[in-house]
C-alpha positions in Angstrom: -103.6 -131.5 26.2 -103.4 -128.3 28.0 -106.0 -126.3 29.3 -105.0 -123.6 26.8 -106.0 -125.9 24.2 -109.6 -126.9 25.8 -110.3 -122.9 25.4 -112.3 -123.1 22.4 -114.0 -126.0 23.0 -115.2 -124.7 26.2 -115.8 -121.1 24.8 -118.6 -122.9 22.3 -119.8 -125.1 24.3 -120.8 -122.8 27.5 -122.4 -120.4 24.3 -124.1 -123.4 23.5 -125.3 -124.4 26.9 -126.5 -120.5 27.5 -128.3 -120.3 24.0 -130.0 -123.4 24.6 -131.6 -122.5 27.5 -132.7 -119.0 26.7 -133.7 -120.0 22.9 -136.8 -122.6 25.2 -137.4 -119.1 27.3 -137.3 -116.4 24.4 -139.9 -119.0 22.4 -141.8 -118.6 25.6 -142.0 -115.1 25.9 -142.3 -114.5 22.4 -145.6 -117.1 22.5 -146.8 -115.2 25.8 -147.1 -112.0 24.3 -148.2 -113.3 20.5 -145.1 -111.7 19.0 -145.3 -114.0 15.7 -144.1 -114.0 12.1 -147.3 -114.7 10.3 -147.1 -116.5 7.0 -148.0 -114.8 4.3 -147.7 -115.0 0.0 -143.7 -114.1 0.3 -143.2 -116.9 3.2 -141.8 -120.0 3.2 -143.9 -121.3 5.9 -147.1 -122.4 6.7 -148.1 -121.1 10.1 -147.1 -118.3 13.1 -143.7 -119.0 14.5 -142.3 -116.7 17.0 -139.9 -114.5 16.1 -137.3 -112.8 17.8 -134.7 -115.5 18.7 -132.3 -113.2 18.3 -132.3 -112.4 22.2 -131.3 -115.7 22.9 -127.6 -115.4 21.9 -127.0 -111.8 21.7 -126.8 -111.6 25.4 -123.6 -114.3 25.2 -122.1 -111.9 22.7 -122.6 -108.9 24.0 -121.8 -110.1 27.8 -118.3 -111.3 25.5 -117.5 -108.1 24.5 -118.0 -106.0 28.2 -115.8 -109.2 30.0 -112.7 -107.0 30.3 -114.6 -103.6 31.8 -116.2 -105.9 34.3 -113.3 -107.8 35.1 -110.6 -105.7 35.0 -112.1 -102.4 34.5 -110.3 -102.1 31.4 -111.9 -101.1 28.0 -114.1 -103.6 26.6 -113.0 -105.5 23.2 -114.1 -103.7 20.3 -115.4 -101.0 21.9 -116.4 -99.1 18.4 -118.2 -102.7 17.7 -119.8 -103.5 20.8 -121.9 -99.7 20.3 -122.4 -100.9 16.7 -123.6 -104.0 18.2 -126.3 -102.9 20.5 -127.2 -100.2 18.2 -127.9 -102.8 15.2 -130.0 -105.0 17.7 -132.3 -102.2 18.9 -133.0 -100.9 16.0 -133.6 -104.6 14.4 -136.0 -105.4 17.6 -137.9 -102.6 17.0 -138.6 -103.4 13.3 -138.9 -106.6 14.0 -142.1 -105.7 16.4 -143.2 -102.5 14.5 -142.0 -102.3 11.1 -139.4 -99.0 10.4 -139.1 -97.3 7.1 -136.5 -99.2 5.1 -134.6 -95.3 4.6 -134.5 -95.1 8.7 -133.3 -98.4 8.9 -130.9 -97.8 6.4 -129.8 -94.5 7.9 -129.0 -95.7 11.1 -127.4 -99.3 9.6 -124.6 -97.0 8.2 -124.4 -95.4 11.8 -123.2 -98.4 12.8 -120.9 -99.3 10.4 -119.4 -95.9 10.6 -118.5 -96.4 14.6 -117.4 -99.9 13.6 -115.0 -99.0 10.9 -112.8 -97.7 14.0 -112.2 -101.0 15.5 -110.9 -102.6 12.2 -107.0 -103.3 11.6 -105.1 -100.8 9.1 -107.9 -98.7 9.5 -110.2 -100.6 7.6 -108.5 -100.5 4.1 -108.3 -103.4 2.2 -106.8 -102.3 -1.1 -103.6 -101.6 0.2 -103.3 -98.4 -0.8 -104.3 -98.8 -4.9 -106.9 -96.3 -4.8 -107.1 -93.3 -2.0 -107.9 -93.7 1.3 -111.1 -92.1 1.4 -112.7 -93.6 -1.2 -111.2 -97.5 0.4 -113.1 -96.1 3.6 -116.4 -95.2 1.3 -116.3 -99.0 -0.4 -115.9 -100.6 2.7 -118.9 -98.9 4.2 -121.2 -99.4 1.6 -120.0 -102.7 1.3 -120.5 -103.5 5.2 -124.1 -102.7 5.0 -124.8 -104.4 1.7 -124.0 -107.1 3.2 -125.8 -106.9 6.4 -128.6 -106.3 4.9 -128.1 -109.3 2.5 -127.7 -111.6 5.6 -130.8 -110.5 6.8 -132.5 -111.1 3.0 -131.0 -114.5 3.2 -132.9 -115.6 6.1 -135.8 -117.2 4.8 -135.9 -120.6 5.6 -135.3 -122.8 8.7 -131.5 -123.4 9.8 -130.4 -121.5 7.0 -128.6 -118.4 8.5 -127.4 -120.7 11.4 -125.8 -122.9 9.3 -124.2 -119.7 6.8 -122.8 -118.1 10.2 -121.6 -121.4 12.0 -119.6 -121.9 8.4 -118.4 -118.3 8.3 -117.2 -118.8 12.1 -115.5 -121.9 11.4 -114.1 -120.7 8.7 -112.9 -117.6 10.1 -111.0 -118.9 13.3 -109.3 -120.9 10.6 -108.0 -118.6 8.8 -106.7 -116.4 12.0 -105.1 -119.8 13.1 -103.1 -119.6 9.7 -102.4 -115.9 9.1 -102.3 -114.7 12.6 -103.8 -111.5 11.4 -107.4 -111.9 13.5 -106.7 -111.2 17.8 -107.7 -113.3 20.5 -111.2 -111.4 21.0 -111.6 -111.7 17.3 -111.6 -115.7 18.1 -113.5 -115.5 21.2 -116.4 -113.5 19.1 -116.5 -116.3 16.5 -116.1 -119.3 18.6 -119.4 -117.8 20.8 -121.0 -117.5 17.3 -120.2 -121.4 16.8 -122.1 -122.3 19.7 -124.6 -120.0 20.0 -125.8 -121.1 16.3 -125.3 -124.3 17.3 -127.7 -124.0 20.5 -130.5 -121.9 18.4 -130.1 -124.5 15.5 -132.0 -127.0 18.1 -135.2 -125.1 17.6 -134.9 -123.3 14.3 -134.1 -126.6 12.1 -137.2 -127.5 10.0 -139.8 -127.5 10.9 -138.8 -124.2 12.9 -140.2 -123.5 16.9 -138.7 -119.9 17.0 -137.3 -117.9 13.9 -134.5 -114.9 15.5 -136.0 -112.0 13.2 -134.0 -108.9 12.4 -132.6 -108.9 15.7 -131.1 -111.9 15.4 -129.9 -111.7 11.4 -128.7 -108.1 11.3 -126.6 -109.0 14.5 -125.1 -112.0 12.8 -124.4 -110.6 9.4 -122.5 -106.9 11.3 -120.3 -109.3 12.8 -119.3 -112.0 10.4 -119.2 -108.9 8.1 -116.5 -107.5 10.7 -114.3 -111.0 10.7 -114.8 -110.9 6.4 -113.5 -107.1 6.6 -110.7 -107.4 9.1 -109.4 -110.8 7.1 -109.3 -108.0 3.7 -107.8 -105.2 5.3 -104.6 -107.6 6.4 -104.3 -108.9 2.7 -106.7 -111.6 3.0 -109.4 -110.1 0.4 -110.0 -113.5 -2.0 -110.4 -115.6 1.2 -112.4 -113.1 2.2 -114.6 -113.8 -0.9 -114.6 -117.3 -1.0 -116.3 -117.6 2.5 -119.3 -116.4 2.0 -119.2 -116.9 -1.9 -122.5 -118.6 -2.2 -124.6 -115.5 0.0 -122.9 -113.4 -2.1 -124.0 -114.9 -5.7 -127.6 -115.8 -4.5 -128.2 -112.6 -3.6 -126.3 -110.9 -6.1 -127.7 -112.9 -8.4 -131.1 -112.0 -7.4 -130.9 -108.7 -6.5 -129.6 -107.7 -10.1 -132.9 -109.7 -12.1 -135.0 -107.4 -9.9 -133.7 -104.4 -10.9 -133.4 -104.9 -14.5 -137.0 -106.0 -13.7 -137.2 -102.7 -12.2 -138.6 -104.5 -8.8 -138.1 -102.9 -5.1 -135.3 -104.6 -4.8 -136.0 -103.9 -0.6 -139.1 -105.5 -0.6 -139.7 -109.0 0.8 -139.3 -111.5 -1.9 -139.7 -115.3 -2.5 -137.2 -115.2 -5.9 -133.5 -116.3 -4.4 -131.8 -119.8 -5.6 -133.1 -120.8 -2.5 -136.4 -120.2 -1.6 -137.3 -121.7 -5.3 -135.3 -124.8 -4.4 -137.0 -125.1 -1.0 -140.3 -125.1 -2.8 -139.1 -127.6 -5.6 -137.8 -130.0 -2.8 -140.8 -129.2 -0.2 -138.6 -129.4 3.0 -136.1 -126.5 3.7 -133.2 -128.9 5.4 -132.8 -130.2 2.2 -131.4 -126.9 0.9 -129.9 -126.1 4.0 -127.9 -128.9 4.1 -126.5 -128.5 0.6 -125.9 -125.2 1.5 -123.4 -126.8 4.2 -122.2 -128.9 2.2 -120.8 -126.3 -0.5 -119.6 -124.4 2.5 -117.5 -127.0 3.8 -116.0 -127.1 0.4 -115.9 -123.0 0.6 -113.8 -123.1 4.1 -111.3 -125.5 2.4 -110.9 -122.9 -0.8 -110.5 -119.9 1.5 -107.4 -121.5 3.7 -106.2 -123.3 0.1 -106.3 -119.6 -1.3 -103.3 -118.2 1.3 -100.7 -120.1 -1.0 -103.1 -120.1 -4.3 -105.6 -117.1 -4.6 -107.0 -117.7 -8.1 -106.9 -121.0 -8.5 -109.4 -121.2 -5.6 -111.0 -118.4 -6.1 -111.9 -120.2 -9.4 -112.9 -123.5 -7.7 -115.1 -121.6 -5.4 -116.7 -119.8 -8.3 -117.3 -123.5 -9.6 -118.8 -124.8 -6.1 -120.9 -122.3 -6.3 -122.4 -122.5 -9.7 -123.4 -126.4 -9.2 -125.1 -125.6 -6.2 -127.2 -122.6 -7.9 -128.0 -125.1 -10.8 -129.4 -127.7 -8.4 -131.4 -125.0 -6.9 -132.4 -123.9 -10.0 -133.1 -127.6 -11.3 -135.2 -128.1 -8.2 -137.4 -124.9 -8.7 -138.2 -125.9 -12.6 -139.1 -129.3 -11.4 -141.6 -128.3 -9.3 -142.9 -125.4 -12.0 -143.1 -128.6 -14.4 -145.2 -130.3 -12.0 -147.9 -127.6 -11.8 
């Protein structure tokens, strides 16, 4: 074994070292100036936690992404996404301590995205020329910050986003191993994810010390959202899919019964697969966990899908399904126990 192939391990396990050791002084400072997430009647805990644990890996990523300037003076990796980046988390830290009108926020999350879109491959377009370029460019957009914001939605019980973005990671090197289509920062930035979640996982696994807010979610979903994107724009789209299949059909899911309901569907909410599952089984790792399970399962399908699209496209779809009717099964258990 080479010291080429200890790379990787080392690269997530110095993010994991760092994040550990900020995550114990970010709790700190968060506790020292009261800057908690107090539970209320949409929460799905019980008393003040600090939030803001965002700070404590962001630094790793960020510090990532300006190696080259400071090293070799050269342009930093992703230059487009490293302004995204830092736009995205001060923005998020600000709402996180003063609470922004969701049409600012939203305004300045497409800002973001639109900088971005310049450090994809081919452009940014993932349908290969079927429809025109411009409106490719529009879905991709649109589609960017959707999902953003649905990371950050998803974030509403301990471990859970840790756990979605370690599997998206894992999943994600994977795939560049086999296609060759993601570069060498593109690996760096997910194997950092890997052990940053990894290292913030220590104090946000139920019962949760520190929760990372928007600065922390919005970060994590931009970025995994860039590996999903640059995997579609090089032919990749139905691994691209499968990844994050199950974030994408809870909240799907979810966000379509509120708006037949004709519900702020921006509001703060207590109505996903999960949340109602946490409640039926009274301790969030048990969700979490079967959400990591399912994703293991998701990461298999995705690199099975290269050589066979549909067919695991359809198993995903199936993987999926059980683990929403669990959740589902969980939440009318406990409504038939009240």
């Amino acid at each position: 074994m080479t010291m080429q192939d200890l790379l990787p391990l080392i690269a997530i396990l110095s993010s994991l070292g760092v994040t550990l050791m900020l995550t114990g002084y970010v709790r700190g400072v968060l506790l020292k100036h009261k800057i908690l997430d107090q539970p209320n009647a949409r929460s799905s805990h019980t008393i003040a936690v600090p939030r803001g644990g965002g700070w404590a890996f962001l630094p790793t990523l960020i510090a990532a992404l300006l190696a080259p300037l400071a090293i070799t003076a050269i342009a930093p990796m992703h230059p487009y996404l490293l302004t995204g980046l830092i736009l995205l988390a001060l923005i998020s830290w600000v709402d996180d301590r003063f609470d922004i009108s969701a049409r600012i926020r939203l305004c300045l999350h497409f800002a973001a995205v639109i900088v971005a879109l310049c450090d994809l491959p081919n452009h940014g377009l993932i349908f290969a020329g079927m429809i025109p370029a411009w409106i490719d460019h529009i879905l991709v957009v649109v589609g960017w910050v959707w999902f953003i914001n649905l990371y950050n939605f998803m974030d509403g019980i301990d471990g859970i986003t840790g756990v979605e973005t370690i599997s998206l990671a894992v999943g994600l090197c994977l795939l560049g191993d086999a296609t060759g289509v993601l570069s060498t920062s593109d690996h760096t930035i997910f194997l950092l994810l890997i052990g940053g979640c990894l290292g913030f996982l220590a104090y946000n696994w139920h019962p949760a010390k520190i929760f990372m807010g928007d600065i922390g979610s919005i970060p994590l979903g931009f970025l995994t959202g860039f590996g999903l994107l640059s995997l579609a724009s090089n032919g990749h789209l139905v691994a691209a899919i499968i990844l994050p299949l199950y974030y994408l059909a809870d909240s799907g899911i979810t966000i379509a019964k509120r708006a037949l309901r004709r519900e702020k569907i921006w509001q703060a909410h207590r109505q996903h697969f999960y949340q109602r599952a946490t409640t039926g089984c009274g301790r969030h790792d048990n969700v979490t966990m079967r959400i990591a399970a399912a994703n293991l399962f998701l990461i298999v399908l995705s690199v099975w899908s290269l050589n066979q699209p549909f067919g695991a496209l359809l198993a995903a779809l199936i993987v999926v399904a059980l683990l929403l009717f669990w959740m589902h099964t969980k939440s009318k258990q406990q409504a038939a126990s009240t």
